[in-house]
C-alpha positions as CSV (number, residue, x, y, z in Angstrom):
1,X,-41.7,-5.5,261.3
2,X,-38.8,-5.3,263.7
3,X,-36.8,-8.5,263.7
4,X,-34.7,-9.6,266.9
5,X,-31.1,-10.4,266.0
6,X,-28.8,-12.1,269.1
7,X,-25.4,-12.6,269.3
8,X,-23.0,-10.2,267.3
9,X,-19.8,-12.4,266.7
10,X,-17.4,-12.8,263.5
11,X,-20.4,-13.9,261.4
12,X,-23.2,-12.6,263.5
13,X,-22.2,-8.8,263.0
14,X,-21.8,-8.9,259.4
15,X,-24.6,-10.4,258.7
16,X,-26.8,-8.0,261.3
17,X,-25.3,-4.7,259.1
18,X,-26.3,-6.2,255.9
19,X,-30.2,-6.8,257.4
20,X,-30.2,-2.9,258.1
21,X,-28.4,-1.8,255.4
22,X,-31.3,-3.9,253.9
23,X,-33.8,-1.1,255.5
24,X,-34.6,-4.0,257.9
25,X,-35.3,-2.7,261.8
26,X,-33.6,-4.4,264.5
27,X,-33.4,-4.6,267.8
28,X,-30.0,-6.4,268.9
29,X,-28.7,-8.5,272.0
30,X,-24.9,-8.7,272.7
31,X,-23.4,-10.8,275.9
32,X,-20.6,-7.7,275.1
33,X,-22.5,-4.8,274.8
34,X,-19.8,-2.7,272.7
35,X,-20.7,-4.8,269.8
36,X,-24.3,-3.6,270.3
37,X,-23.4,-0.2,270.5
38,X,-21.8,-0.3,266.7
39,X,-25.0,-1.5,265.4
40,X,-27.0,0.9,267.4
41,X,-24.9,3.5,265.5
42,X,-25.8,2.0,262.2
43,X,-29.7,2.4,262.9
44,X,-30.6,-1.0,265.4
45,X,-32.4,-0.7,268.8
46,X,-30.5,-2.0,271.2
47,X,-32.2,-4.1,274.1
48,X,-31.7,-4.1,277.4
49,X,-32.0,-7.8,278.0
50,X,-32.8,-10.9,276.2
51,X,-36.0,-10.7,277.4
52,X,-36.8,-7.5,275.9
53,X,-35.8,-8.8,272.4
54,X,-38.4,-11.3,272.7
55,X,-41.2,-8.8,274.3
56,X,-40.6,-6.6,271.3
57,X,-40.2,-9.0,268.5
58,X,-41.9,-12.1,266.9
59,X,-39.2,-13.4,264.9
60,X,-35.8,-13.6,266.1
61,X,-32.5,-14.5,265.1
62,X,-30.0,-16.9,266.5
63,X,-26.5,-16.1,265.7
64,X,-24.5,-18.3,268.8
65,X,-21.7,-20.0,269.1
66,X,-23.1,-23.5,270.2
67,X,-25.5,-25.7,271.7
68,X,-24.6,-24.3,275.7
69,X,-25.1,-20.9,274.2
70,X,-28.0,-21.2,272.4
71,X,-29.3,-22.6,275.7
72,X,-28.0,-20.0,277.9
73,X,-30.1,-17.8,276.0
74,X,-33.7,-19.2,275.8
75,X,-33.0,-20.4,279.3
76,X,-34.0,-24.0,278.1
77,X,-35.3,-26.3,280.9
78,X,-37.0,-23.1,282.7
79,X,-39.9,-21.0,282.6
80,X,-38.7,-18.6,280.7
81,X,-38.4,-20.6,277.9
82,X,-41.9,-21.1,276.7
83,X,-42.7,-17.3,277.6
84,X,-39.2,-16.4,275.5
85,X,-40.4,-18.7,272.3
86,X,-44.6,-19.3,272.7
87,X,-45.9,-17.5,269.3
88,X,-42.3,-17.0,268.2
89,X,-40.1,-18.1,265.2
90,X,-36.7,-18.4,266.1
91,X,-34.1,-18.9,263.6
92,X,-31.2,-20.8,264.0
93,X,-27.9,-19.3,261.9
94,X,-25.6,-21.0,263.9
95,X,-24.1,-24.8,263.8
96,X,-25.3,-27.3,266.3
97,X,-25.6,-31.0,265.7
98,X,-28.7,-32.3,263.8
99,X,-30.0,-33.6,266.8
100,X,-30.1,-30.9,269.1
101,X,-31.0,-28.9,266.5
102,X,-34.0,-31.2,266.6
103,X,-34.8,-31.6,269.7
104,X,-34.7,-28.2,270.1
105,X,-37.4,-27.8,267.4
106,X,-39.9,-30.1,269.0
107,X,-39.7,-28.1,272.6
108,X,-40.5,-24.4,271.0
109,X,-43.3,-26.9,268.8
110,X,-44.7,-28.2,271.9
111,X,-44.8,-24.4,273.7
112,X,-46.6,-22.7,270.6
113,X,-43.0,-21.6,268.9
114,X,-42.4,-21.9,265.2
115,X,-38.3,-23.0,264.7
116,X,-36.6,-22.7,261.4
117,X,-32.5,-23.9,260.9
118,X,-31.0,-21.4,258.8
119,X,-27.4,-22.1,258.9
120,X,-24.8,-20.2,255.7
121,X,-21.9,-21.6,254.1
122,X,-19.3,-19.2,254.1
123,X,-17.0,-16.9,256.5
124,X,-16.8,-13.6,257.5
125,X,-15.8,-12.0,254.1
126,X,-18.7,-13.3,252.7
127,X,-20.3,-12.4,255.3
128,X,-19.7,-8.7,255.0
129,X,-20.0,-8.4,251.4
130,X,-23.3,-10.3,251.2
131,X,-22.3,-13.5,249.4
132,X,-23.4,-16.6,252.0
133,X,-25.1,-19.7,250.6
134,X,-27.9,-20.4,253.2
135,X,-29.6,-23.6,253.8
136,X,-33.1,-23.6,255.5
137,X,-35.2,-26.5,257.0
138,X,-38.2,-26.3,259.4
139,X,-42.1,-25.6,258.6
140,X,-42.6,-25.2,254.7
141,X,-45.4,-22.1,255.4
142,X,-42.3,-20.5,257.6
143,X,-38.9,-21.1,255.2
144,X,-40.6,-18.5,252.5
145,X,-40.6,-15.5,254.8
146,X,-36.9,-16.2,256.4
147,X,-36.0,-16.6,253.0
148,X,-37.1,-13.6,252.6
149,X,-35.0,-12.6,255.7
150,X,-32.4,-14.1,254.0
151,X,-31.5,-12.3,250.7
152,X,-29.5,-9.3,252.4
153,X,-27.2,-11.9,253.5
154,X,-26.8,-14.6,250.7
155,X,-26.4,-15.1,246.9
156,X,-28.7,-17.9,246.9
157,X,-31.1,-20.3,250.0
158,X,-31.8,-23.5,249.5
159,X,-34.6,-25.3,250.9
160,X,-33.4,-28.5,252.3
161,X,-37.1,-29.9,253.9
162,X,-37.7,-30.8,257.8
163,X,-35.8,-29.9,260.6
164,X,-32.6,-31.7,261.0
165,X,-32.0,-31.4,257.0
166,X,-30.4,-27.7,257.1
167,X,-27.3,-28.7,259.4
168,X,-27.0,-32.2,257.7
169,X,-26.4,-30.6,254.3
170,X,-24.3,-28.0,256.3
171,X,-22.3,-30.4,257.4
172,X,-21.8,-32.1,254.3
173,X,-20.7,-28.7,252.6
174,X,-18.3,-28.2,255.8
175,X,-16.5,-31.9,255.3
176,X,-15.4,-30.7,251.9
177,X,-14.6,-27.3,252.9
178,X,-12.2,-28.4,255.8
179,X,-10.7,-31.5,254.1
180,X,-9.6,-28.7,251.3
181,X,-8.1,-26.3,253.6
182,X,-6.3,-29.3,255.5
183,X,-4.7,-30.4,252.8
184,X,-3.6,-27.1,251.0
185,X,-1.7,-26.1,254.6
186,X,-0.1,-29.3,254.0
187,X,0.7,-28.6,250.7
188,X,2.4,-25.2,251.9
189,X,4.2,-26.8,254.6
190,X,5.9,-29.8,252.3
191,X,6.3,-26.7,249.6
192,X,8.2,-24.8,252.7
193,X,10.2,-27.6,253.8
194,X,11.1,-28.0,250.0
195,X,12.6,-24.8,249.9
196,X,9.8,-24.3,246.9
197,X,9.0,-20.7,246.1
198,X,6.2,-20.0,247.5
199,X,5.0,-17.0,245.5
200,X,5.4,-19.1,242.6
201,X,3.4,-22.1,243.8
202,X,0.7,-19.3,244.7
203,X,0.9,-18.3,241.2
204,X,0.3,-21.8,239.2
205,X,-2.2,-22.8,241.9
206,X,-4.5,-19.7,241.2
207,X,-4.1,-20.1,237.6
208,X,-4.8,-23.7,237.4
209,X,-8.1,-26.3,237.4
210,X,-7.8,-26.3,241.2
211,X,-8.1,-22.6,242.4
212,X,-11.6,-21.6,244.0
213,X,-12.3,-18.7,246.1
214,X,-11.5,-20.7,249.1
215,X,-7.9,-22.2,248.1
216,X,-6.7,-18.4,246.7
217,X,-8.3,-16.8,250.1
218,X,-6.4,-19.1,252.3
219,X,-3.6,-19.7,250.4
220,X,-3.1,-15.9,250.6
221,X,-3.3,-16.1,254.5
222,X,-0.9,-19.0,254.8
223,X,1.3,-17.0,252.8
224,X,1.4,-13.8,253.9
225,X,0.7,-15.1,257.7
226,X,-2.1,-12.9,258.0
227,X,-4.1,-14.7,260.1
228,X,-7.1,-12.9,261.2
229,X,-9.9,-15.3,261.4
230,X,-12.0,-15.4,259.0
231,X,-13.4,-18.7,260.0
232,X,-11.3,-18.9,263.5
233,X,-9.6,-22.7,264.0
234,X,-12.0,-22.7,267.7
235,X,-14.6,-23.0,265.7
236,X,-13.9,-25.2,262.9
237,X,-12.5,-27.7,265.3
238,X,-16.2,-28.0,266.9
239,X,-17.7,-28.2,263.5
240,X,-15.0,-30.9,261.9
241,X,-16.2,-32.7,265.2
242,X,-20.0,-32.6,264.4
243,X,-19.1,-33.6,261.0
244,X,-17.3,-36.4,262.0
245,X,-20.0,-37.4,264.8
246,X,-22.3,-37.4,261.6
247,X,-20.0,-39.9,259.4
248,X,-20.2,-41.8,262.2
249,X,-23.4,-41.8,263.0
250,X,-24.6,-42.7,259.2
251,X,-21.8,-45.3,259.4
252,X,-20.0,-43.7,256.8
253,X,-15.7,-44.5,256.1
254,X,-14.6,-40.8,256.7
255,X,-10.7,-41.4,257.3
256,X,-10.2,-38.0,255.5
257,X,-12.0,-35.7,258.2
258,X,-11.2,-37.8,261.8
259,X,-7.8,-36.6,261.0
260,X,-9.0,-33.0,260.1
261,X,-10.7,-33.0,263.6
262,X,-7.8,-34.1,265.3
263,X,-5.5,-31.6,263.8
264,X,-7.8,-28.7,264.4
265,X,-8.4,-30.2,268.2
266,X,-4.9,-30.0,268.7
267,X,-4.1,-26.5,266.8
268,X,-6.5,-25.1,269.7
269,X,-5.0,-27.0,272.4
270,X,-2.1,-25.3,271.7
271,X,-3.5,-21.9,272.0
272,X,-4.3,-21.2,268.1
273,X,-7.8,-20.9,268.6
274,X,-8.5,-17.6,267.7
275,X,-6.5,-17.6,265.0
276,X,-7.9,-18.4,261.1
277,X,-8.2,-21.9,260.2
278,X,-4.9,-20.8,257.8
279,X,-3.1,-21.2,261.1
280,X,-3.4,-25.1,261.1
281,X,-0.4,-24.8,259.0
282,X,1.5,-24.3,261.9
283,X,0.3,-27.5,263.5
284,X,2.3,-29.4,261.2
């Protein structure tokens, strides 16, 4: 069965070249159509419009930046939405809120679509070797066979229940994730302004109780300044934001992560963006 696979971004393109190393067919959907073309090397069809990846497939995958994109392409609040998604399952990999994600599940429900959040913990080197931790929520007859989907891409996928339940728990996993990047970049600043070696702090920090794949990966970056995103500081900013809006919502004290969001906010304010969350070093 061909699968549909849209948008081909820092995670998305990884994560489409595992599915056909997989022996999974595709047909892709770029809004840059050089990205297309290096999967159309690797063995994918390559559409010639959006439409044509839902013509062509019945399940289709959602790798998008945000909400507006997401939108752009099923052309909610049209016609063409219920012909894009009626007898479809579409499967969200990106982050949204829980509540779009939610409402967006009740409007492919109501046309005859079948919707399934399936968003992974993990950045692009993960990514690319394989190694994300997915989460899925949405019909319980559906999650097996994007599970399925799934294994290519991730060591393990947990079922989380109903649609919003996926991107809560993504969220969740995200708060810790950023709170622990935040604070080793400040760590490596106060070290820096300490005139502590910083080779040397990198060396009792990866030996000791502390050091995860995360803290040595990043630590590495903030070191070396190689800051090539991995998980760029434009998109961790929006996702700090929806996990804040979440603490909120839940009326939860989460002092820690407002002043993660704000940072990250400000680091791409001041044109770091595109740059690896490492970068947020440089904000302080």
């Amino acid at each position: 069965m061909k699968v549909g696979f849209i948008g081909l971004g820092v995670m998305g393109e990884p994560m489409a070249r595992n599915l056909l190393r997989s022996g999974q067919a595709l047909i892709v959907w770029n809004r840059s159509p050089g990205k297309s073309e290096v999967l159309h090397q690797l063995g994918a069809a390559v559409a010639a419009s959006i439409d044509a990846v839902f013509d062509q497939t019945r399940v289709v995958m959602l790798s998008l930046l945000n909400e507006q994109a997401i939108d752009s392409v099923l052309d909610r609040g049209s016609t063409n939405f219920e012909a894009r998604t009626r007898g479809k399952t579409l499967v969200n990999l990106g982050t949204t809120s829980p509540g779009y994600s939610q409402q967006l599940a009740k409007q492919i429900q109501y046309v005859g679509g079948t919707y399934v959040e399936a968003p992974v913990s993990g950045s692009r080197g993960p990514a690319e070797s394989g190694q994300l931790i997915g989460m899925l929520a949405g019909p319980a007859e559906t999650m097996a066979a994007v599970a399925a989907l799934l294994a290519p891409l991730c060591t393990e996928v947990f079922q989380c229940g109903e649609v919003p339940n996926a991107l809560r728990m993504k969220l969740a996993v995200n708060h810790y994730l950023i709170a622990t990047v935040t604070a080793l970049a400040e760590t490596v600043h106060a070290a820096r302004a300490a005139n502590i070696d910083l080779r040397t702090l990198q060396r009792v920090l990866d030996a000791g109780p502390m050091a995860s794949t995360v803290s040595r990966s990043k630590l590495a970056k903030m070191i070396e300044q190689d800051l090539a995103p991995q998980a760029a500081i434009r998109d961790v900013q929006n996702i700090a934001r929806l996990v804040a809006q979440q603490c909120a919502d839940a009326g939860a004290s989460a002092p820690i992560i407002d002043l993660c969001a704000a940072l990250f906010r400000n680091a791409d304010q001041h044109g770091l963006g595109e740059l690896d969350m490492a970068a947020v070093e440089r904000m302080l």
